[in-house]
ChimeraX commands (.cxc) that place a marker at each C-alpha (Angstrom):
marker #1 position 0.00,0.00,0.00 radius 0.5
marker #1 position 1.04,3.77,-0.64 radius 0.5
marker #1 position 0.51,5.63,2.70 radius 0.5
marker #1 position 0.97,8.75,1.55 radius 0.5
marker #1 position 3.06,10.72,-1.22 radius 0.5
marker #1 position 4.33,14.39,-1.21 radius 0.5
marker #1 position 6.22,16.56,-4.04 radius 0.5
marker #1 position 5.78,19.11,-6.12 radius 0.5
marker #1 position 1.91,19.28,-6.97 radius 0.5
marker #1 position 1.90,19.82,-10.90 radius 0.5
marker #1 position -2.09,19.68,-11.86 radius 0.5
marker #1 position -5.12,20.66,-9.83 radius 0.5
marker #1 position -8.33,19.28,-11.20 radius 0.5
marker #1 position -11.95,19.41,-10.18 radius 0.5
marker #1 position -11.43,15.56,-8.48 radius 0.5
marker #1 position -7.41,15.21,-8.95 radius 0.5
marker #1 position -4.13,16.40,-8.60 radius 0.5
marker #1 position -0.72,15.32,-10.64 radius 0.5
marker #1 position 1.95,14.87,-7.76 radius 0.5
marker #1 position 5.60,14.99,-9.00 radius 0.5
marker #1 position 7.55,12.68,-6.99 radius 0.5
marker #1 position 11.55,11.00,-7.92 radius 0.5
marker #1 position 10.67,12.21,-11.34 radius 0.5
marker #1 position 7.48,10.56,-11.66 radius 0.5
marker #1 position 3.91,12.25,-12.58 radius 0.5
marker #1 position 1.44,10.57,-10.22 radius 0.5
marker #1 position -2.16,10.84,-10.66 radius 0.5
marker #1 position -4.04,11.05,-7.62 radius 0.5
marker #1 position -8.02,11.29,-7.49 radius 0.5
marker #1 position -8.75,13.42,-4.23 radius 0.5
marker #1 position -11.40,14.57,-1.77 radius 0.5
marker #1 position -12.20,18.76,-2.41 radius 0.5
marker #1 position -10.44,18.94,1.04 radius 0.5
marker #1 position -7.25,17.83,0.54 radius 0.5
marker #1 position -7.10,19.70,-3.23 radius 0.5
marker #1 position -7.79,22.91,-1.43 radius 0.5
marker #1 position -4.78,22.17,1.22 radius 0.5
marker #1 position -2.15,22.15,-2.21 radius 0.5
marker #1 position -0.87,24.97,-4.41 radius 0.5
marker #1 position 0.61,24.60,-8.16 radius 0.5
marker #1 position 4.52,24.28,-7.97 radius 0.5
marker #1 position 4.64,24.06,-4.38 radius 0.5
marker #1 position 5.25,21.18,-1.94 radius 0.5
marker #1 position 2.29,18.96,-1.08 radius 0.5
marker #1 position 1.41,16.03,0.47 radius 0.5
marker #1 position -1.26,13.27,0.45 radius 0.5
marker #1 position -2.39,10.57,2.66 radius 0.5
marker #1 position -3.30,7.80,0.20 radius 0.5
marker #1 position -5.12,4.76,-0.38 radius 0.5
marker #1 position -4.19,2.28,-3.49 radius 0.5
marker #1 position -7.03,1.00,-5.19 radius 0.5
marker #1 position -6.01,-2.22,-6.89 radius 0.5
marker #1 position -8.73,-4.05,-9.58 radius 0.5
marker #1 position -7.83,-6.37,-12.20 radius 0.5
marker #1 position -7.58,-3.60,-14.53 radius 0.5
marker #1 position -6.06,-0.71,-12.73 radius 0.5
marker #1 position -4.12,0.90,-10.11 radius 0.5
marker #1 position -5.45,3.76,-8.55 radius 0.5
marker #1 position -4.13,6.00,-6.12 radius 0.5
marker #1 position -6.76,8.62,-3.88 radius 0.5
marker #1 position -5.63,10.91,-1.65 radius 0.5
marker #1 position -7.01,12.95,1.73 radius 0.5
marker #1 position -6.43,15.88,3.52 radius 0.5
marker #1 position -5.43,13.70,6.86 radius 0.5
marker #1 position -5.66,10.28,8.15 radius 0.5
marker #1 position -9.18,10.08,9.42 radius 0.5
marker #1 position -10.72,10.76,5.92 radius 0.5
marker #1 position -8.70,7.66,4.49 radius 0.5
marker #1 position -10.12,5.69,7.16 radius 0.5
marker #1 position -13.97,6.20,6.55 radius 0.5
marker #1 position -12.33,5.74,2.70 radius 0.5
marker #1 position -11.78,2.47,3.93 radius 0.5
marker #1 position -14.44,1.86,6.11 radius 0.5
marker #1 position -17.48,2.84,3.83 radius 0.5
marker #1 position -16.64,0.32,1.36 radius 0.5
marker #1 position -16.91,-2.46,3.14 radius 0.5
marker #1 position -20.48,-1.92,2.61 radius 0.5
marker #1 position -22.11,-3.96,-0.13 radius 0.5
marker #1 position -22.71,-1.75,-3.18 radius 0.5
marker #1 position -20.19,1.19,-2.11 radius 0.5
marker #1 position -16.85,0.83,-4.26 radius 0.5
marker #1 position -13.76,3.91,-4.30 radius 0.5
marker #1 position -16.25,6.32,-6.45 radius 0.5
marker #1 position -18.92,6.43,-3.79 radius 0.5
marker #1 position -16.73,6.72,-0.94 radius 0.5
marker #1 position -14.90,9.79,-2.37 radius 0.5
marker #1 position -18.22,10.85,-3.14 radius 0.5
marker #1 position -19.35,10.65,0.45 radius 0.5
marker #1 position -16.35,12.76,1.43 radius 0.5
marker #1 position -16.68,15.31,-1.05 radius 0.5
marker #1 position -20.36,16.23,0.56 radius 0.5
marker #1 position -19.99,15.13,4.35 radius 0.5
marker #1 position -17.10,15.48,6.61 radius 0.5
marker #1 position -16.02,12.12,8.77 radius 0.5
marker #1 position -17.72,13.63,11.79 radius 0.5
marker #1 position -20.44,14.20,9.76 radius 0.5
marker #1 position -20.85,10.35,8.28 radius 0.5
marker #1 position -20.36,9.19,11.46 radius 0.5
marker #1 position -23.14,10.85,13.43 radius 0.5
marker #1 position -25.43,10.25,10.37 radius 0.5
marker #1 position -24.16,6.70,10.68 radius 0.5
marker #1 position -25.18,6.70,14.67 radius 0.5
marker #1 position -28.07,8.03,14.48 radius 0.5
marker #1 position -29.84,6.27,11.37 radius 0.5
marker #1 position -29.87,9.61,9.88 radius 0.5
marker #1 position -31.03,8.27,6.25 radius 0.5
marker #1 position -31.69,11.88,4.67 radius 0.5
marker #1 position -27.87,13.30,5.33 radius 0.5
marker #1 position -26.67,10.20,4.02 radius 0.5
marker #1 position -28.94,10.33,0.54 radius 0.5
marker #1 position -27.55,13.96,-0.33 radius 0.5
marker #1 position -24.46,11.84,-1.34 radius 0.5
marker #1 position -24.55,11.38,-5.57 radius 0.5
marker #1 position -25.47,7.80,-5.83 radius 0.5
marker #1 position -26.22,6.56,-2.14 radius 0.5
marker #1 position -30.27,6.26,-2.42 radius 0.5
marker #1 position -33.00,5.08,0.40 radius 0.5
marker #1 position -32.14,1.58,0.50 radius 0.5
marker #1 position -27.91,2.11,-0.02 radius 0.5
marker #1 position -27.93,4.71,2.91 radius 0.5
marker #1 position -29.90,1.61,5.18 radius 0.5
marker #1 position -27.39,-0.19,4.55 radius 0.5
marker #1 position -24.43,2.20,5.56 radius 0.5
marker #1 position -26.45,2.60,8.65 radius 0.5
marker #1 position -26.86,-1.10,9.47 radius 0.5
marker #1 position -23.83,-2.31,8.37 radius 0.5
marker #1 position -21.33,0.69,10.01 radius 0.5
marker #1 position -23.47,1.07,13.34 radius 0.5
marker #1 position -20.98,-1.28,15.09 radius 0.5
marker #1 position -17.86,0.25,13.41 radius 0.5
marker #1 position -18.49,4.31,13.81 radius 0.5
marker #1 position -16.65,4.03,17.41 radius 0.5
marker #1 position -13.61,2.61,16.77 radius 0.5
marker #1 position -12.99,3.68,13.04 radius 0.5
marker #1 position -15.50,6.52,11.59 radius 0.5
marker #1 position -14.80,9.70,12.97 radius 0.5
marker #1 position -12.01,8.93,15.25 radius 0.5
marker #1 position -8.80,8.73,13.16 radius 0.5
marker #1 position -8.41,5.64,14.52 radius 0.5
marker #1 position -6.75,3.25,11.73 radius 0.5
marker #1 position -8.90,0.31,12.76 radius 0.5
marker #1 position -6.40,-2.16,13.16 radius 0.5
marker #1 position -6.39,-5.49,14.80 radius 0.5
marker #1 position -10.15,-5.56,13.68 radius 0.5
marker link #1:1,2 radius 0.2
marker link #1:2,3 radius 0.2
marker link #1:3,4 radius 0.2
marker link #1:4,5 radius 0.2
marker link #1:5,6 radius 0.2
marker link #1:6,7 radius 0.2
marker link #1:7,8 radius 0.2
marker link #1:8,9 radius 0.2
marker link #1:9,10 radius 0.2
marker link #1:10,11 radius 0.2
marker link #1:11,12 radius 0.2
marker link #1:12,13 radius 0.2
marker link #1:13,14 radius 0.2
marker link #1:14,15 radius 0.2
marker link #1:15,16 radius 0.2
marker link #1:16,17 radius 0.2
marker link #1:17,18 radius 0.2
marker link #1:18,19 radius 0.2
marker link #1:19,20 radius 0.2
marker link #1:20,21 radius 0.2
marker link #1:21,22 radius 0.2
marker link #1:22,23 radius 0.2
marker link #1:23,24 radius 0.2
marker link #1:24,25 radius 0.2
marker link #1:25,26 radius 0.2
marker link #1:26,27 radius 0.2
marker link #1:27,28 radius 0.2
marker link #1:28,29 radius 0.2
marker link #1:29,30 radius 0.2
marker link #1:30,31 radius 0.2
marker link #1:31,32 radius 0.2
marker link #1:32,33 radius 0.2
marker link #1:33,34 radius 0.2
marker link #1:34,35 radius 0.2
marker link #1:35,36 radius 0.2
marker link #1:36,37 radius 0.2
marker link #1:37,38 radius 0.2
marker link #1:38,39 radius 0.2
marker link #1:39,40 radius 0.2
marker link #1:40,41 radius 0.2
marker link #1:41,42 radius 0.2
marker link #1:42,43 radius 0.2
marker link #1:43,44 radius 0.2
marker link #1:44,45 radius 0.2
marker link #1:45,46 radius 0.2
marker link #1:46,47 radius 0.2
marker link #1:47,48 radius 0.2
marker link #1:48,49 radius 0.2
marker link #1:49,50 radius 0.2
marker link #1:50,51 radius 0.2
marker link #1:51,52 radius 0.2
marker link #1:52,53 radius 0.2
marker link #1:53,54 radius 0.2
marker link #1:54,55 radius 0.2
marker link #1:55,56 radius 0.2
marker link #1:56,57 radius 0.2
marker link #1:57,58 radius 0.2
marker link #1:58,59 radius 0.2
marker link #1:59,60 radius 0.2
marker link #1:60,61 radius 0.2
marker link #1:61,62 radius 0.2
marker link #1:62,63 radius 0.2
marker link #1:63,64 radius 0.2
marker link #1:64,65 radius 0.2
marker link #1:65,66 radius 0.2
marker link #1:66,67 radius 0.2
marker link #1:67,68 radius 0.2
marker link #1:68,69 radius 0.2
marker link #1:69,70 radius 0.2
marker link #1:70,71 radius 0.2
marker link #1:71,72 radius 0.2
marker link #1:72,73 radius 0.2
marker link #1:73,74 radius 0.2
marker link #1:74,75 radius 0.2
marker link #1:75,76 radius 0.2
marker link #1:76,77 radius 0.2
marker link #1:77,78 radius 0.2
marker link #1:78,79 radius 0.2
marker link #1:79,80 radius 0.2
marker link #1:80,81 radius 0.2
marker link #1:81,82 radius 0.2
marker link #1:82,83 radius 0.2
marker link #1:83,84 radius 0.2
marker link #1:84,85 radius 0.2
marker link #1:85,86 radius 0.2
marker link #1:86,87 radius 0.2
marker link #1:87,88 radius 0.2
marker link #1:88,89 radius 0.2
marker link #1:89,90 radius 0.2
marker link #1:90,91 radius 0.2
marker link #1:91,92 radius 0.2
marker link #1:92,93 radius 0.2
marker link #1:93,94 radius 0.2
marker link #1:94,95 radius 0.2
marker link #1:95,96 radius 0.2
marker link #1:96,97 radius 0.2
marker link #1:97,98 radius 0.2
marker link #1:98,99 radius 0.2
marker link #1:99,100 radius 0.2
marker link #1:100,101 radius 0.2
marker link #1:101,102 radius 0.2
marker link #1:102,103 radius 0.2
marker link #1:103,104 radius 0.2
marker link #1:104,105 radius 0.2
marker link #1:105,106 radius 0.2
marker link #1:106,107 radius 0.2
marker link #1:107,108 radius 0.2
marker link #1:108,109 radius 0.2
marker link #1:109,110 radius 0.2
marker link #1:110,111 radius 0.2
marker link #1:111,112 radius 0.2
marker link #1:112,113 radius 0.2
marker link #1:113,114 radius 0.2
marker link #1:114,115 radius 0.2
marker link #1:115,116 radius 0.2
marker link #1:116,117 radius 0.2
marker link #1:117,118 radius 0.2
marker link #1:118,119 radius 0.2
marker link #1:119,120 radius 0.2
marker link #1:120,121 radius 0.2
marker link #1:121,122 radius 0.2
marker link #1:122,123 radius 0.2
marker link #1:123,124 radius 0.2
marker link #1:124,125 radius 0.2
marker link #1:125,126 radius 0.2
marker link #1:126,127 radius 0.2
marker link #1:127,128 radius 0.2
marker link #1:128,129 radius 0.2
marker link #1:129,130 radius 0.2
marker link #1:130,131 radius 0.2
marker link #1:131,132 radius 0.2
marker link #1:132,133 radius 0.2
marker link #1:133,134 radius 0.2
marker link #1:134,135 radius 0.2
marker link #1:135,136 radius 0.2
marker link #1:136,137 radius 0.2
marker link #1:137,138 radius 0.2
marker link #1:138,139 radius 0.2
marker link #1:139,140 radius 0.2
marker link #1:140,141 radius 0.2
marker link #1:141,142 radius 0.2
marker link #1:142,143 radius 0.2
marker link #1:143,144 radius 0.2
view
């Protein structure tokens, strides 16, 4: 895995940033957070999370560590893949998904692009147990 990656930031997009790092243009999709934290031609850094599928490698990057971890966290619900959960954090903070996550709050949740009714139940149900110890908290969740 690729922890995190700073260099000179070369491109800002909408949803990415190019990070120049031992010579190397690196692509990195990104939450609106940690693209407002980095400046063209300066020094910038990136907590990451790899994305590996059978047909790519892709790198996204957050402000700090607690964002990477409800990355992490959210898609270990059925039905939420890397889009959705950089989706999620480009409308709610963590704080924010985990008290809507506590408290069943179904409405915050379905202001997300692409989380409906039944996809925000599910968050609910299946993160209830896990918004302690790894939504939220900047806890990495390890050992679980």
């Amino acid at each position: 895995m690729i922890a995190s990656i700073r260099g000179t930031v070369a491109e800002i997009g909408l949803d990415r940033c190019v990070v120049e790092t031992g010579g190397v243009g690196v692509l990195v999709h990104a939450t609106p957070a940690a693209l407002a934290g980095l400046r063209r031609g300066a020094e910038g850094m990136l907590h990451t999370e790899l994305v590996v599928r059978e047909d790519s490698l892709t790198l996204f990057g957050f402000a700090d560590p607690g964002e990477r971890d409800v990355f992490e966290s959210v898609q270990t619900v059925s039905g939420v893949g890397p889009r959705i959960a950089l989706a999620m954090l480009s409308v709610l903070t963590p704080d924010a998904i985990a008290a809507a996550v506590s408290t069943d709050d179904v409405a915050t949740l379905t202001k997300v692009p692409g989380i409906g009714k039944k996809g925000a139940e599910r968050l609910c149900l299946e993160l209830r147990d896990k918004v302690p110890s790894t939504i939220g908290t900047g806890a990495s969740g390890a050992g679980e």
